[in-house]
C-alpha positions, 0 to 999 in steps of 0.5 A: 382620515387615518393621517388625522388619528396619527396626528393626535395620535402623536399628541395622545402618545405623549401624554401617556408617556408624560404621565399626562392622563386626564389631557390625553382622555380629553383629546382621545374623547375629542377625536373620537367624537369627531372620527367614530372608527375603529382606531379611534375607539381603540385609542380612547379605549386604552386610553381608559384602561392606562388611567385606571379607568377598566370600567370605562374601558370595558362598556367602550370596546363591549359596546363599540363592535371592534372584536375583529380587531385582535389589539381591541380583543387583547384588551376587551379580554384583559378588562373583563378579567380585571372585573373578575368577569372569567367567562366573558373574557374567555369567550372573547379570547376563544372567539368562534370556538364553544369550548377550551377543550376543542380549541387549538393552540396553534390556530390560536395563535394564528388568530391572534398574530403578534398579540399571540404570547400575551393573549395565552398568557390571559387565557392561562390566568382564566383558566388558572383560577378556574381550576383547570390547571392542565390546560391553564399549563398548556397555555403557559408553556405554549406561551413562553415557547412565542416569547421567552422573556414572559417571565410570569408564565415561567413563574406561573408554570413552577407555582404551578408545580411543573417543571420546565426546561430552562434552555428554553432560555437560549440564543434563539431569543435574540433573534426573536427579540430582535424581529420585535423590536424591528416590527412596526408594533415596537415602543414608537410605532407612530415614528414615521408619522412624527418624521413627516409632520416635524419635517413641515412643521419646521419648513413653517418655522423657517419660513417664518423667520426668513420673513423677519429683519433680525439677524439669523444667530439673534433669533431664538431658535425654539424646537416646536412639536409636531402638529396635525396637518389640519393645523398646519393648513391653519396656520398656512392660511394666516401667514398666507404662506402656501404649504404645498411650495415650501414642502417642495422646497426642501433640500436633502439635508434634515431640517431637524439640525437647522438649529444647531447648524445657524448656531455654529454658521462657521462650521457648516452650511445650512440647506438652500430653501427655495422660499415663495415669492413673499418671503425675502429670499435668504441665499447666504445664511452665514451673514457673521462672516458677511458682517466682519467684511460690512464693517472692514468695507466701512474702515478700509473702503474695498468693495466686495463684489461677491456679497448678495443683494439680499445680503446687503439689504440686511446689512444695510438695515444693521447699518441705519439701526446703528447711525444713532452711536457716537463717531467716538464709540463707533471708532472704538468698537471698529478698533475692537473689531480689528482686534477680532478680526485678527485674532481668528487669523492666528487661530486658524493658522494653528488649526490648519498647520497640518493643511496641503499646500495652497496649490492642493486648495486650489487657492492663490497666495497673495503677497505681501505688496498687494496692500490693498486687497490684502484683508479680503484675500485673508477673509476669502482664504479664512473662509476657504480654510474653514470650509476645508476644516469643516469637511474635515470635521464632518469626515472624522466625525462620521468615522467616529460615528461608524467605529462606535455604531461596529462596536456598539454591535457586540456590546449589545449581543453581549447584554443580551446573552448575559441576560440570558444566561442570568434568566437560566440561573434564576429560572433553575433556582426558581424552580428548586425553591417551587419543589422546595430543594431549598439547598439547591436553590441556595447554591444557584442563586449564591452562584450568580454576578452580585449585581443581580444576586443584590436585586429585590427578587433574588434577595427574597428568593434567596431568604426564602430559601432559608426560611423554609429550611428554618434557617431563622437567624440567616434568613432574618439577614438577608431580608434587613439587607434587603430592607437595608438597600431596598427600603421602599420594597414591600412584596414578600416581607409578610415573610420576614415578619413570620421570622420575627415572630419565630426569632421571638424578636418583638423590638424588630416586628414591631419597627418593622411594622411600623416602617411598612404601615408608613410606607404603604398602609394599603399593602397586605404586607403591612397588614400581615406585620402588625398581626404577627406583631400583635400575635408576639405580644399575645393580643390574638383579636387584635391580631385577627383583625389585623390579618382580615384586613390584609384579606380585604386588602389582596383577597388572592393572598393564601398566606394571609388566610393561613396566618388567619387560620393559625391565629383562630387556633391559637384561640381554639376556634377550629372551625373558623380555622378550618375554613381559612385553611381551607380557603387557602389550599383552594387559592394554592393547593401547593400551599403545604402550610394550609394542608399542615394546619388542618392535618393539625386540626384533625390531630386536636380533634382525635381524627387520626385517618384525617391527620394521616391524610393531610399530613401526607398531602403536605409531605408529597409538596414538601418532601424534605421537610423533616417536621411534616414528616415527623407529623405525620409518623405521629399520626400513623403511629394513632393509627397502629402503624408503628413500624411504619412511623418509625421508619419515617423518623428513621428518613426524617432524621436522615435529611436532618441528623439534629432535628431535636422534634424527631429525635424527642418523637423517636425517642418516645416510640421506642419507649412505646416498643419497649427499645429502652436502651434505644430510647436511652441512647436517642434521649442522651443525644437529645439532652446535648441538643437541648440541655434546657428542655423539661420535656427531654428529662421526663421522658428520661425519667420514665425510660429509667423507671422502666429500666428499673433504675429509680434513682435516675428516676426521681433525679431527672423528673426532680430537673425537669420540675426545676427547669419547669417551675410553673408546670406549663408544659404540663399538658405536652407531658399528659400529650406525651403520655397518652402517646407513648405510656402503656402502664400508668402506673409505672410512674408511680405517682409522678404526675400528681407530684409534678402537677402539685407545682403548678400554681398558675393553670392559665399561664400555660400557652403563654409561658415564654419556654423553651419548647420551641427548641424541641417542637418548632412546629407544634400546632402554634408555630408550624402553620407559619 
């Protein structure tokens, strides 16, 4: 019975790989109609699941009683976690044991077998989004130590925040993926199966054709596929053809090269098929040669003994075929047959000259005054030269053969360390960009072959990297080479569309999602383009909807809840903002964007022990971010805590010297400990930085109105009004009061002359500033 399932099997197995699914379901339900086993059931059930059908999948192997089987197992598992049915999938991994936590890995693994690696990979996924992280690291590690090439649970181990040894990434995975492509569970596990049936179905096909009275090089020479036994023995009773003798007939030669070898009948010499008693039997099968000596006979009247009755019967049967031509056409073609006949012979006394002599050929020369047998002695030396020709051919060929398979040997080994040693590389930059060491990340992916730096993961890898470095202008090149080289690519570029939206380059957003909402308009990438797009052109709602339908879309995506949060606060609805951070920290806690947003919120409302706490969350993921830091200097400088937030500044300030944000806050915060001439001097450097900002000629004017200077006083607060005609950033300047002033009435009526410019009140969070140079993550911008 089992030779049944492998049979269809075969048939199953090529339409899977042809991409044929609906015939391969048909005949998976029609075998398993017929045969209810256990393989059977299996075969339909992945079946199933390789067309899209989980559902169908799923109710087969739950209510089919196969769990014993660990192939069955690893996809009744695989099912239920796709149907977002956890527990399920983890009983059925866990199997006899109650718990997670008494589990043994290494039993485990032994109950599993081969399907080990990728059984912990699932339960690591289950475990993962069950917030059991510990033991969902376990199982990944655990994991990668079985195979080394599961490359997702090295992903899933730095998104994790663990950090991993990359030699794991060693010599010792060739041996292991050799021992796996040597398993009978590799790509073609039915191969010995297919051999069997094509080798029959071929000694059929040639019994056939021995049957017939057509010349063997005139007969199409088709390659059938391999057929079920129970066909075969169909096929045996209608040709009356008993299949037990012709498989018994088979000679040692491969009848796969049957083909080819009638094909070119001078150069070789096909195997003896001993055919039953009905079938004429065929004992030459090279008849073109034969044919040449039929029709020399016919001018020159010598008689070849040597031509077999079987062969002559088929000659005769050539010769009645051809009586109707004229004796004209007949003496003509006879002539063009000399013609051919002679021309061979100048040919393969070129090709032989290198020959032994005729005494190493054990062949007899025949002289010239032997006239009448004179073309048979050439036709018998002919043969004799090609046979030799032919073994020679065979011998040279076989040496090439050899010599290529010895040098394919290192070749290979040589990809596969090559392999290996690009998976350290990128395993190592992989986890710098995880801790955020953005820079070393940079260096080892700019250190690796162009042929794989110029790959879709490592170009988005590697303009990631500058993205979190707020490098815009560099990322924004990376990713439109990547688009350049990669238009199809998708994943990731949510990313490139928040550098649009920073760069403030509303032409490219807006091609940008264009192009993804016509590539796929069922990516959440190209949801999250439109809504930074309409989010650039102030069409917040629009925007809004936008990014919930990019939440519809991968509802796994903590980026777009992010994007949807910073778009609520933009509107100043904080609690819905709040919920969406929220639910973004819970999809990734690692998300230091999502902790940045609420820390944020809290700021907004006043709740500066709050802002503290989620400032320092995000600091602790992202520990060289000097904007978080900032941030958060700010917020214990609300809670009384000065020295220590100048201190921060002070470490901000020396991961990036010109970050123009904390240098603007330090300044402010000096003037708040009455440092003036500290403040004076930080503010002189902040004015090379940004000689266009309003906000850095205030707090000029107000650290000299301290230092009893007057006239720099009014001559400063007279630039920062000229360079902020309209007053939007009237309410940065009441912000940074209520920071950093301790007397109001030092200013001596500044601010009511600075707000009696303001003509527009509402154009204040839309003004196009230059604020951003200052502030590149004030409460609009730092989330993304």
């Amino acid at each position: 019975m089992s030779v049944t399932v492998d049979s269809v099997r075969v048939y199953i197995n090529q339409f899977i790989q042809n991409f044929d699914y609906a015939d391969a379901i048909f005949l998976a339900e029609r075998l398993y109609a017929e045969v209810k086993n256990d393989e059977s059931t299996y075969l339909l059930a992945r079946t199933y699941y390789l067309s899209g059908d989980i559902n169908k999948s799923y109710w087969l192997l739950r209510h089919s009683s196969i769990e014993h089987v660990p192939t069955a197992k690893l996809l009744l598992a695989k099912c239920c976690f796709d149907i977002d049915k956890l527990h399920e999938a983890e009983s059925v991994l866990l199997g006899n044991c109650s718990s997670i936590s008494t589990v043994v890995l290494d039993d485990f693994t032994t109950d599993h077998g081969d399907q080990a690696a990728f059984a912990l990979q699932l339960l690591a996924k289950i475990c993962e989004k069950s917030d059991r992280h510990q033991k969902a690291s376990e199982c990944y590690r655990k994991s990668l130590k079985i195979n080394p090439f599961l490359w997702s649970s090295f992903e899933a181990l730095c998104r994790l925040g663990e950090r991993v040894d990359t030699s794991i990434f060693c010599s010792s995975t060739i041996k292991s993926a050799r021992s796996i492509s040597e398993s009978p569970i590799c790509i073609t596990p039915y191969a010995e199966s297919i051999k069997d049936i094509q080798s029959e179905n071929q000694t059929i096909e040639n019994s056939i054709n021995t049957s017939t009275s057509l010349p063997i090089k005139e007969r199409p020479q088709q390659r059938l596929f391999p057929a079920p036994a129970y066909v075969m023995k169909l096929t045996d009773s209608i040709l009356n053809v008993d299949s037990a003798n012709i498989s018994a007939s088979i000679t040692s030669t491969p009848i796969g090269l049957l083909s080819e070898q009638l094909q070119d009948g001078d150069k070789y010499t096909p195997p003896t098929i001993k055919p039953p008693d009905n079938i004429p039997t065929l004992r030459n099968p090279p008849l073109a040669p034969k044919r040449q000596n039929t029709r020399m006979l016919q001018q020159y009247g010598f008689d070849d003994t040597s031509t077999p009755i079987s062969t002559a019967t088929l000659i005769h049967k050539h010769d009645m075929a051809s009586t109707s031509i004229s004796e004209a056409k007949k003496t003509a073609s006879t002539r063009k047959e000399n013609k051919s006949i002679r021309a061979p012979t100048k040919r393969t006394t070129r090709i032989t000259k290198p020959r032994p002599p005729c005494a190493d050929m054990s062949i007899t020369p025949i002289s010239s005054s032997e006239s009448p047998n004179k073309m048979t002695t050439r036709s018998q030396v002919r043969s004799s030269n090609t046979s030799l020709n032919s073994s020679m051919e065979t011998d040279i060929s076989n040496k090439r053969e050899r010599q290529k398979k010895s040098q394919s040997t290192p070749r290979i080994s040589e990809i596969i360390e090559n392999i290996i040693n690009v998976f350290k590389l990128l395993g190592q930059g992989l986890q710098y960009l995880s801790q955020f060491e953005c820079r070393q990340a940079i260096e080892l992916f700019e250190s690796i072959s162009l042929k794989h730096l110029n790959t879709p993961w490592a170009l988005l890898r590697l303009a990631n990297c500058y993205y979190h470095l707020h490098d815009y202008q560099k990322s924004s090149l990376i990713y439109r080479e990547l688009r350049t080289k990669y238009p199809y690519h998708i994943d990731g570029l949510e990313y490139y569309s928040t550098v649009l939206w920073h760069l403030k380059d509303d032409i490219a957003l807006a091609t940008l999602a264009h192009e993804l909402t016509e590539t796929d308009r069922k990516h959440p990438a190209s949801w999250c383009a439109s809504g930074n797009c309409l989010s650039l052109n102030h069409e917040y709602d629009k925007a809004i909807q936008a990014f919930k339908r990019a939440i519809q879309l991968a509802p796994e995506s903590d980026y777009a809840y992010t994007l949807l949060g910073n778009e609520y606060s933009l509107i100043d609805e904080l609690e819905r903002a709040m919920a969406c951070f929220r639910k973004a920290i819970q999809l990734n806690p690692r998300s230091y964007k999502a902790w940045n947003g609420v820390a944020m919120i809290y700021l907004k409302q006043e709740k500066f022990q709050s802002a503290a706490f989620h400032f320092t969350k995000a600091t602790s993921i992202y520990r060289t971010n000097p904007d978080l830091i900032c941030h958060l200097a700010v917020a214990q400088h609300k809670c009384n805590q000065s020295a220590d937030a100048l201190a921060l500044l002070n470490d901000a300030l020396k991961i990036d010297s010109k970050n123009a944000l904390c240098k603007f806050h330090k300044a402010g915060l000096l003037l708040h400990l009455e440092r003036y001439h500290e403040a004076l001097s930080e503010l002189e450097e902040l004015r090379q930085i940004a000689p266009k900002e309003s906000l850095v000629y205030y707090l000029l004017s107000k650290v000299h109105r301290h230092l009893k200077n007057f006239h720099y006083s009014y001559m400063y607060m007279s630039w920062s009004m000229d360079l902020d005609p309209k007053g939007a950033n009237n309410q940065l300047k009441e912000n940074a009061d209520k920071l950093y002033s301790k007397d109001e009435d030092l200013l001596l009526g500044m601010e009511d002359i600075a707000s009696s410019v303001t003509e527009d009140d509402n154009s204040q969070m839309q003004s196009q500033s230059s604020l951003q140079d200052i502030q590149p993550m004030d409460s609009s911008e730092e989330i993304l």
